[in-house]
C-alpha positions in Angstrom: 9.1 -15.6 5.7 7.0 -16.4 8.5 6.2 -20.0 7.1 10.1 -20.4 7.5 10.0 -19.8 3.1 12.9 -17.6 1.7 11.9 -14.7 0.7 11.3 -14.0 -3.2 10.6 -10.8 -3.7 9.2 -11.1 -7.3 6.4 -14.0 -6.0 3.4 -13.3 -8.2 1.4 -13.0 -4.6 4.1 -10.2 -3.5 4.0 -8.6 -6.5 0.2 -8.4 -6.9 0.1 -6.8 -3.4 2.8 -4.4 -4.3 0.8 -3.7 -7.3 -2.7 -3.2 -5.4 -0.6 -1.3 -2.9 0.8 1.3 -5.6 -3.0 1.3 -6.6 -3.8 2.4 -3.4 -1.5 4.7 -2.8 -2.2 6.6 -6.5 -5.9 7.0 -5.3 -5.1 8.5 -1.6 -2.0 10.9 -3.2 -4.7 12.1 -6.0 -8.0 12.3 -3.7 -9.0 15.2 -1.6 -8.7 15.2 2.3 -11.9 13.7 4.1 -13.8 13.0 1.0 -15.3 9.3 0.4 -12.4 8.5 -1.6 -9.5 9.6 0.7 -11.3 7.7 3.8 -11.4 4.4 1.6 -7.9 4.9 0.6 -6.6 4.7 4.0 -8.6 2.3 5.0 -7.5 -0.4 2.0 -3.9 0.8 4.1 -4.6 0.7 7.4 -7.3 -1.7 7.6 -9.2 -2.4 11.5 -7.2 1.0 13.2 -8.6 2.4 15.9 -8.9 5.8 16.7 -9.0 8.8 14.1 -6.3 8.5 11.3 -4.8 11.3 9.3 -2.1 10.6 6.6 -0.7 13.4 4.6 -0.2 12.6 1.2 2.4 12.1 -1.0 2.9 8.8 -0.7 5.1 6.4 -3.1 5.9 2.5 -3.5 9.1 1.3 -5.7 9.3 -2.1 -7.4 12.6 -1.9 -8.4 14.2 -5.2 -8.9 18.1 -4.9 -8.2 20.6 -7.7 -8.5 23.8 -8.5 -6.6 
C-alpha cells in the first residue's frame, strides 16, 4: 500500500477500521438529520472538512471476502 506492502485485505488493522467504519455508518443511517448524533457521525467520516456538510443517509459497508 503506500509503504510499498501488498495489500491484505483481511489485516486485523483493515478490518478493525472496516468494522468501526460499518459502526459508523449504522449510527448516521439510524440518527436523525442535524441532531448531536447525526453531526458526530459524519464527522467520525469526514474528519477536518471544511465548509458545511450534508450526507443523505442510507449508507452501507460490505466485508465480503471473495476468492479467485
Amino acid at each position: 500500500m503506500l509503504a510499498g506492502e501488498p495489500y491484505l485485505a483481511w489485516d486485523e488493522e483493515l478490518l478493525s477500521a472496516r468494522v468501526r467504519c460499518r459502526h459508523t455508518l449504522k449510527k448516521l443511517n439510524d440518527s436523525i438529520p442535524n441532531t448531536p448524533e447525526w453531526k458526530e457521525a459524519q464527522e467520525a467520516l469526514i474528519p477536518n472538512r471544511k465548509g458545511n456538510l450534508y450526507l443523505e443517509p442510507r449508507f452501507a459497508a460490505t466485508m465480503e471476502k471473495t476468492f479467485t
